[in-house]
C-alpha positions in Angstrom: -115.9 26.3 -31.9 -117.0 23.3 -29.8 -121.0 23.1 -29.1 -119.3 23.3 -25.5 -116.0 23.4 -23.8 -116.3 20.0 -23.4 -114.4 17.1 -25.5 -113.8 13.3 -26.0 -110.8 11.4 -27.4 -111.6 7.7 -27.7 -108.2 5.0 -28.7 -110.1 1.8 -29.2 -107.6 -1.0 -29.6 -109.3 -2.5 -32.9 -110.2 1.1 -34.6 -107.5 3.1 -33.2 -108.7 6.3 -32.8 -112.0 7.1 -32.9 -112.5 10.4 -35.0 -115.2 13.4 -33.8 -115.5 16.5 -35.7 -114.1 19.1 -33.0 -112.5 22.1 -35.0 -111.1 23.3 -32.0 -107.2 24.2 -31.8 -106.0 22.4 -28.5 -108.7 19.8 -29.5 -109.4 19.2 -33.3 -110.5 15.8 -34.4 -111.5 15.2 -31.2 -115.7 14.6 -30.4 -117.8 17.4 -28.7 -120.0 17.1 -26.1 -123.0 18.5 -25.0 -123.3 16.5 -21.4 -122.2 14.0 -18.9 -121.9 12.2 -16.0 -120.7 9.8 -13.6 -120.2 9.1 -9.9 -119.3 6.6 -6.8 -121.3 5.2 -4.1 -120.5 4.2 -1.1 -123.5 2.2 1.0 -123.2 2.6 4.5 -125.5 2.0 7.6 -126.9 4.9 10.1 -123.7 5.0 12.0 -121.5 5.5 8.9 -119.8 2.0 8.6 -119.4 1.2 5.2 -121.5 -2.1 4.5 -120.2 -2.9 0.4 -117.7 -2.0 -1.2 -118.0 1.6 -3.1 -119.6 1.5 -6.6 -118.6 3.1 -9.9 -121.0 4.5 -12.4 -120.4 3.7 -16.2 -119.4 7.5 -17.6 -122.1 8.5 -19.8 -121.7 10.7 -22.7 -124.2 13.3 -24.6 -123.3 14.5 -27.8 -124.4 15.5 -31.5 -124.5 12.6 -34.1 -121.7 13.3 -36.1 -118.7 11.1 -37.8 -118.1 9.3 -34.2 -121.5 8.0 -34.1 -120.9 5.0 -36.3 -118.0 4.6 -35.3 -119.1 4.0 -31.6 -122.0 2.0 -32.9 -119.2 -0.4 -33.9 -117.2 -0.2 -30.8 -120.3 -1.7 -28.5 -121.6 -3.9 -31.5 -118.2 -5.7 -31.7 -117.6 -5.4 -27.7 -114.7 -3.5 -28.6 -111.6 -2.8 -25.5 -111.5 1.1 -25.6 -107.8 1.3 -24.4 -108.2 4.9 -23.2 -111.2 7.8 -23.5 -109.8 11.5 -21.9 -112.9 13.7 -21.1 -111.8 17.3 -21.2 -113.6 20.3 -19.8 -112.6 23.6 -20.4 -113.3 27.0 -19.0 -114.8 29.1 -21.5 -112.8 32.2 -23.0 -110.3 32.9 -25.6 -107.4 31.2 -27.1 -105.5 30.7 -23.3 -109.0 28.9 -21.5 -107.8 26.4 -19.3 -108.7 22.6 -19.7 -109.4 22.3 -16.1 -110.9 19.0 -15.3 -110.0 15.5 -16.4 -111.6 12.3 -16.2 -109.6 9.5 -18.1 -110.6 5.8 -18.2 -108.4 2.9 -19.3 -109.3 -0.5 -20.1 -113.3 0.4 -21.0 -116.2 -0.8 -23.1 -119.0 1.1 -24.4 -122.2 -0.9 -22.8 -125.0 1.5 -24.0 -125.7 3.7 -27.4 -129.1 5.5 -27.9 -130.1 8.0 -30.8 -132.6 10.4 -30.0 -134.6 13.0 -32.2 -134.9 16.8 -30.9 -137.8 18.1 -29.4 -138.8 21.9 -29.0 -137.5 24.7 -30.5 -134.7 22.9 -31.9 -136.3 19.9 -33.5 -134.1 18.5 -36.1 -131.0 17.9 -33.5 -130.4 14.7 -33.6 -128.2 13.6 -30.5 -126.6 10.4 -29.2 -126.1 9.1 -25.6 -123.8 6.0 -24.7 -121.9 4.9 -21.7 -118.7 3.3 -20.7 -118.1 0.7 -17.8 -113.9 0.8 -17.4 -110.8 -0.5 -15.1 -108.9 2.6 -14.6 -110.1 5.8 -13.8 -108.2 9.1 -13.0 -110.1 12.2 -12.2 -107.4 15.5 -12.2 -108.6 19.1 -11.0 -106.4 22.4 -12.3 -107.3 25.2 -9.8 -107.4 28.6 -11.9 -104.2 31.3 -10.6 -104.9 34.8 -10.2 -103.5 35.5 -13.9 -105.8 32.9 -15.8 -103.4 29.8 -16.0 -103.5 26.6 -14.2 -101.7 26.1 -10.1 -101.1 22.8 -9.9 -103.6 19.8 -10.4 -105.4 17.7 -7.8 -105.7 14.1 -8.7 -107.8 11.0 -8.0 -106.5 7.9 -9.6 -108.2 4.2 -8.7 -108.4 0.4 -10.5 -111.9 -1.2 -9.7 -111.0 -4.6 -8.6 -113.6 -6.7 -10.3 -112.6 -9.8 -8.7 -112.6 -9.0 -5.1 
């Protein structure tokens, strides 16, 4: 079982896909992560009017070292196009838990890659962040139904316009 219901599939153009050591059914091969983020800004003055144009984060990732990590050293070493990377995150429980939110980036590059030691109780954990600037992003939402499966999904889909 994943470290989390959370998990990565990377399709760079020059390595195809980039292998993680998930051991999960729906996601096996695919990389497991412990954390994440990303977000938008939108600067606007005290009245509300927007004043730039919105801002995207890069998505950073958190996850174990494991057969990805070289892998993804390559990708950023060799400024490598990542066609597409699908973030999954599940709702723990059982064999039916829904995958319930989607981010998906096209057109990315991985722009950051840090290895860090463990500290505390768990000390020899070794774990890896790194971070993708992109083109394409689509975020996509599955509400739970009443009997466990998904209703529907809610969807947020934009280019960034680097030129403009």
């Amino acid at each position: 079982m994943a470290l989390r219901d959370m998990f990565l599939k990377i399709d760079g153009t020059k390595q195809g896909p980039i292998k993680g050591e998930s051991v999960d059914a729906r996601h096996a091969g695919e990389i497991d992560v412990i954390s994440w983020s990303w977000g938008m800004d939108s600067p606007s003055d005290a009245f509300g009017n927007a004043t730039a144009r919105t801002s995207f984060d890069q998505l950073r990732i958190v996850k174990g070292v494991d057969s990805a990590s070289t892998a993804l050293m390559s990708a950023l070493r060799n400024n490598e196009l990542v066609k597409k990377a699908v973030l999954t995150v599940r709702k723990a429980g059982g064999p039916d838990a829904l995958d319930y939110f989607m981010i998906t980036i096209e057109k990315a590059r991985l722009t950051h890659h840090q290895v860090s030691g463990g500290a505390g109780a768990d000390s020899s954990v070794l774990t890896e962040e790194f971070a993708f600037s992109f083109q394409k992003v689509k975020v996509e939402y599955v509400p739970q139904g009443k009997t466990g499966g998904g209703r529907g999904t809610l969807t947020f889909e934009t280019e960034i316009n680097t030129n403009a």
